[in-house]
DRENDO-1510 file (C-alpha; in Angstrom, 1 decimal, always signed):
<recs>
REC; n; res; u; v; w
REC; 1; UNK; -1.9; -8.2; -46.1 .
REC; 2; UNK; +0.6; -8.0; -48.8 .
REC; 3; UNK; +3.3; -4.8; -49.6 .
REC; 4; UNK; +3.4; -2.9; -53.1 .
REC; 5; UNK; +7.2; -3.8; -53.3 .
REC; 6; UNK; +10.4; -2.5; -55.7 .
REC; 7; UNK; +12.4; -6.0; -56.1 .
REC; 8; UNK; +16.0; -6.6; -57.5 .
REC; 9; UNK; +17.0; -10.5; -58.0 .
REC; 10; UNK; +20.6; -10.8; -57.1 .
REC; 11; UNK; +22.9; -13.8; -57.8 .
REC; 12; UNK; +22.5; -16.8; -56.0 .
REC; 13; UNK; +23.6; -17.6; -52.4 .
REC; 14; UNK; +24.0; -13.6; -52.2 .
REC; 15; UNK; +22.2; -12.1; -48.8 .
REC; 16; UNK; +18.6; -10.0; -49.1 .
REC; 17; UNK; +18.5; -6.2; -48.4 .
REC; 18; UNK; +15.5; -4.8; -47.7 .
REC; 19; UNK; +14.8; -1.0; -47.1 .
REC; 20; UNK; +12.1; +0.6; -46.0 .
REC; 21; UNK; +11.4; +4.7; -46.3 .
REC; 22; UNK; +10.3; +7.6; -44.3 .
REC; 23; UNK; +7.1; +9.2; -43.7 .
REC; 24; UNK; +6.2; +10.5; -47.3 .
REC; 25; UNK; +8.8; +8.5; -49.0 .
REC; 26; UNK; +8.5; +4.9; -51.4 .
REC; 27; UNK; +9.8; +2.0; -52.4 .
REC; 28; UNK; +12.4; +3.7; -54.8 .
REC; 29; UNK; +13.6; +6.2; -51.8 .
REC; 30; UNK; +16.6; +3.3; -50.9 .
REC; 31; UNK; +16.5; +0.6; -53.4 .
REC; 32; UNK; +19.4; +2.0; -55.6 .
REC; 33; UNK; +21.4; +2.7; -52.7 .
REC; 34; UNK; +21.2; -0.9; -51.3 .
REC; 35; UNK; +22.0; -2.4; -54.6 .
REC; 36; UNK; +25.3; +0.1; -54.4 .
REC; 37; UNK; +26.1; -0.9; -51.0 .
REC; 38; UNK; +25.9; -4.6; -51.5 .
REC; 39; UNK; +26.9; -5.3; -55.2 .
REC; 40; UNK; +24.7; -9.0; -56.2 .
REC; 41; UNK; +22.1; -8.8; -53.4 .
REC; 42; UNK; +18.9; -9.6; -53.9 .
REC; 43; UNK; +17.0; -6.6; -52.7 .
REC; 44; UNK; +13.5; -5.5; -51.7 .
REC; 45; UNK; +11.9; -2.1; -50.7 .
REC; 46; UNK; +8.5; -2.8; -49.5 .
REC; 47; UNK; +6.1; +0.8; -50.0 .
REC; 48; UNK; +4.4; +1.9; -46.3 .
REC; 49; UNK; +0.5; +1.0; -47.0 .
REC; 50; UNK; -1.0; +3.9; -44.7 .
REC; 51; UNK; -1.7; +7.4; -46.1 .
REC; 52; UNK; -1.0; +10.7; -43.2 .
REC; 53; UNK; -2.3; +13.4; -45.4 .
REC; 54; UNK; -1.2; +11.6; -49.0 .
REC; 55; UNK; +2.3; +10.7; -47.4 .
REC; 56; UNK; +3.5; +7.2; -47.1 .
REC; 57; UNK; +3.9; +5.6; -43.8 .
REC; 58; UNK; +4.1; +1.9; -42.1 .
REC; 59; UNK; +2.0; +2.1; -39.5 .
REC; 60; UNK; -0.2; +4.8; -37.8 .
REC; 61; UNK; -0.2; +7.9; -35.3 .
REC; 62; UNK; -1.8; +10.3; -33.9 .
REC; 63; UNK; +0.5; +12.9; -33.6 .
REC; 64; UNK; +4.6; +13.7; -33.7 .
REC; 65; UNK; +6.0; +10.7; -31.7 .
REC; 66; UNK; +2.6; +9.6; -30.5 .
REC; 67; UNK; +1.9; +6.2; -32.1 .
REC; 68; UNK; -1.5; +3.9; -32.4 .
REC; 69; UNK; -0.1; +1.0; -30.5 .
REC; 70; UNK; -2.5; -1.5; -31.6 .
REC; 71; UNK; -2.0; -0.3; -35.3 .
REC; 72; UNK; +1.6; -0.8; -35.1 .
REC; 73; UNK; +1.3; -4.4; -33.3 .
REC; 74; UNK; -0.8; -5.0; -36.7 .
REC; 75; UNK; +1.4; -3.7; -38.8 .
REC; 76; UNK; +4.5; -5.6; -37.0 .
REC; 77; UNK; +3.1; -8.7; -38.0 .
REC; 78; UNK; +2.1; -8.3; -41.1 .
REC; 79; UNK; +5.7; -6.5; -42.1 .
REC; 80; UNK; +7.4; -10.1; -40.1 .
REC; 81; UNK; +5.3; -12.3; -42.8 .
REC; 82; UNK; +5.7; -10.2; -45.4 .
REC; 83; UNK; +10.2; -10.3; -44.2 .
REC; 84; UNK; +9.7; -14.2; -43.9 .
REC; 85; UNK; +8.0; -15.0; -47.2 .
REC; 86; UNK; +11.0; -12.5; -48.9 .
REC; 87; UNK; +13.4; -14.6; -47.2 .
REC; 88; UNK; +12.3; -17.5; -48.7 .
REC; 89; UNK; +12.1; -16.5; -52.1 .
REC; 90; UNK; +15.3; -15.3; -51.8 .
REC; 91; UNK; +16.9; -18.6; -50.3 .
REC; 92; UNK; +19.0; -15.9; -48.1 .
REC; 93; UNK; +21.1; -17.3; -45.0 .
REC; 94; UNK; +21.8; -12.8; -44.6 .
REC; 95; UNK; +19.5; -10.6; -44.3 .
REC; 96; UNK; +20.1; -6.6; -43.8 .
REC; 97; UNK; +17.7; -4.2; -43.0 .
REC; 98; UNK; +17.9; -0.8; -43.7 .
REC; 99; UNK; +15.2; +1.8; -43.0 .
REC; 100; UNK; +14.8; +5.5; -42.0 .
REC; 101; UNK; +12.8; +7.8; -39.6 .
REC; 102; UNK; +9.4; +5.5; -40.0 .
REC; 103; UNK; +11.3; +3.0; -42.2 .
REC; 104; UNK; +13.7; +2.5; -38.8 .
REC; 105; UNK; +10.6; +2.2; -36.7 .
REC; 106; UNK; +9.0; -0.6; -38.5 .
REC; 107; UNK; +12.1; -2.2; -39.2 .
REC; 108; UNK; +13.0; -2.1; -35.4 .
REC; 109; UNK; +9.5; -3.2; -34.3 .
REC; 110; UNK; +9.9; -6.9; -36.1 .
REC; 111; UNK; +13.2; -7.1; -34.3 .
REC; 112; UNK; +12.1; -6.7; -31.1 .
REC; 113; UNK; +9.1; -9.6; -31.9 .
REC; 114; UNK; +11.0; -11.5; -34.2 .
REC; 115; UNK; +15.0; -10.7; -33.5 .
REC; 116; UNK; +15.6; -14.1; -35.7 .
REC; 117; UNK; +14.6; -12.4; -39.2 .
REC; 118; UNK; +16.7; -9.8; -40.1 .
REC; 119; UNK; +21.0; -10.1; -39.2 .
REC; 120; UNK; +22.2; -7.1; -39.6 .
REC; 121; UNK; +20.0; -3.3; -38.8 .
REC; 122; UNK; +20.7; +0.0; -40.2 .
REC; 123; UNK; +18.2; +2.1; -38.3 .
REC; 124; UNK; +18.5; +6.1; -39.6 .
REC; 125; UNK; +16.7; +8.2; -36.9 .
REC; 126; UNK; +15.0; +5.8; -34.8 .
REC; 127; UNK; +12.7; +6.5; -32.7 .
REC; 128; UNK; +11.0; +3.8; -29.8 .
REC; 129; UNK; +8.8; +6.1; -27.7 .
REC; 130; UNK; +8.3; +3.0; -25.4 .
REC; 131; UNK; +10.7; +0.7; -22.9 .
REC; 132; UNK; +10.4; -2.5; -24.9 .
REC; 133; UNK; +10.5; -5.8; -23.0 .
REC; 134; UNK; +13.6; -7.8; -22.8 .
REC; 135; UNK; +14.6; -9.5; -26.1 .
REC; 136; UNK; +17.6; -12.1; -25.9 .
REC; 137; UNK; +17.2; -13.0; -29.4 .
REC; 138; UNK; +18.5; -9.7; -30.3 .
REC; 139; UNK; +22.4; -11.2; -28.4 .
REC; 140; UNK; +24.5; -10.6; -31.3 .
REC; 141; UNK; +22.6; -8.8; -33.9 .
REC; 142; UNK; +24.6; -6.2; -35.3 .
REC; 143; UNK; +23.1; -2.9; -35.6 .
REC; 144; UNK; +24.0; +0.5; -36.9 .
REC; 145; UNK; +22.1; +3.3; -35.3 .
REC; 146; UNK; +22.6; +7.3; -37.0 .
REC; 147; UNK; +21.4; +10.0; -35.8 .
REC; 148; UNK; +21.3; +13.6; -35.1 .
REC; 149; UNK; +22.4; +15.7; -32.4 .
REC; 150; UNK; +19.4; +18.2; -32.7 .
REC; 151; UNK; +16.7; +16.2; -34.4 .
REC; 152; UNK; +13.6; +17.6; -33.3 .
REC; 153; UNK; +11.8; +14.8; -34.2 .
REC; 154; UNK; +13.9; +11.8; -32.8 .
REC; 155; UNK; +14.8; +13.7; -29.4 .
REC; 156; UNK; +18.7; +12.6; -28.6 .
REC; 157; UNK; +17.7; +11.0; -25.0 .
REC; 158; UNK; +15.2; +8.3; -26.6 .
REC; 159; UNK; +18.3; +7.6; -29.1 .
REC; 160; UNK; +20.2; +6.9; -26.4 .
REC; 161; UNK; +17.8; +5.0; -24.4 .
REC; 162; UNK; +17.5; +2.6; -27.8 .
REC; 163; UNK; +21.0; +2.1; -28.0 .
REC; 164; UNK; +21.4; +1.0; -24.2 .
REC; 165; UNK; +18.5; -1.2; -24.4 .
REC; 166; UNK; +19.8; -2.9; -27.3 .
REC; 167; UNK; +23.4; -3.0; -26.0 .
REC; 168; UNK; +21.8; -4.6; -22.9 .
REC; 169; UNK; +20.1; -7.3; -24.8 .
REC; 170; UNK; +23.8; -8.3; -26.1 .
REC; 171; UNK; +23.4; -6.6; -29.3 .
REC; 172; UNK; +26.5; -5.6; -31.4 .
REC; 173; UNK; +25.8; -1.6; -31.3 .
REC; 174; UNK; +27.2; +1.0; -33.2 .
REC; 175; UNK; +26.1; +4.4; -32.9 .
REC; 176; UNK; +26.9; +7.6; -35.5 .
REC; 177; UNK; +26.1; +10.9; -34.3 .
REC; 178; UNK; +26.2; +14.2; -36.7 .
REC; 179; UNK; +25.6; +17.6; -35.2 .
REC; 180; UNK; +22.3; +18.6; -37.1 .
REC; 181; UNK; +18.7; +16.9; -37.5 .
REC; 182; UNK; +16.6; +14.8; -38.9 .
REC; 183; UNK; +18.1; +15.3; -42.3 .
REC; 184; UNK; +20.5; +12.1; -43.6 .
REC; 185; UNK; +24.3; +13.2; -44.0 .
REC; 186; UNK; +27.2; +12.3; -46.1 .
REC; 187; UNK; +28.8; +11.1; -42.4 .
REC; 188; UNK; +25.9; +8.9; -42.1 .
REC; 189; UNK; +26.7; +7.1; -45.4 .
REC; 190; UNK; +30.3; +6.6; -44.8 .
REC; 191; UNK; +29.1; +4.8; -41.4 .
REC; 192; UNK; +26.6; +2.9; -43.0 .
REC; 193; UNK; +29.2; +1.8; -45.9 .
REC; 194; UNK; +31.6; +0.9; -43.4 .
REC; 195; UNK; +29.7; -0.8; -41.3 .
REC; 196; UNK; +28.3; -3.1; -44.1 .
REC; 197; UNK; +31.5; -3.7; -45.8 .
</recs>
């Protein structure tokens, strides 16, 4: 299983970005931003291959938080060959992942199976409706977690509940709150800016 992929070669030695979209989004949705955040990467933004209704997603559910486990297990291992086969193209010792609402899901699913391939995480409105197992690969990963106060879809307590389980597995966690919803914010930008310069 391969990705339909947006792909910027940076200069040499320079770490790999990757980003990954939200439901309905595409490979274009974060691929200028990355190249802003981290002038000379090289960076990749791999499109979801699963239609909901014509919109664009990683991996399948079957309803608002409710996800096809086995789907996703599938889908976790295909996005960690797909991550591993970028990385060597790339010949990047960095790697940062950035994704958002679905795009943070997927992106947080290879880390908790394969904490080794991507450094650093920006994970916009995450949401794990599941206590993962104990990962200690993920001791000293940094990650950057934003969110909203009053996302309806990404309910504040399983935030939280990501965060602790991260920070428990020795993860370097930062967590931005903003006081409205699902929606991305100029706050959230300045922390993601921030926390990758």
């Amino acid at each position: 299983m391969s990705y339909v992929a947006k792909r910027t070669k940076g200069t040499a030695g320079a770490p790999l970005f990757l980003t990954f979209h939200g439901t309905g989004g595409n490979e274009s949705q974060f691929h200028a931003f990355a190249e802003s955040l981290v002038p000379g990467a090289h960076v990749t933004s791999a499109r979801g291959d699963v239609s909901e209704h014509g919109a664009l997603r990683y991996f399948k559910r079957t309803g608002e938080g409710v996800y096809d486990m086995d789907d996703l297990a599938m889908r976790t291992e295909a996005m960690a060959d797909f991550i591993r086969a970028e990385r060597k193209d790339a010949g990047a010792t960095r790697v940062i992942g950035l994704g958002y609402s679905n795009g943070a899901n997927i992106l947080a699913a290879v880390a908790l199976s394969y904490p080794d391939l991507v450094d650093d995480l920006v994970m916009m409105h995450p949401l794990i409706p599941w206590s993962p197992s104990p990962q200690a690969g993920l001791k000293d990963r940094r990650v950057l977690i934003t969110a909203g106060e009053r996302d309806p879809i990404c309910p504040a307590p399983l935030t939280k509940a990501l965060e602790d389980y991260l920070i428990s597995q020795g993860a370097q966690v930062s967590t931005h709150w903003h006081p409205g919803g699902h929606e991305i914010v100029d706050s959230e930008i300045g922390a993601i800016q921030t926390f990758l310069s």
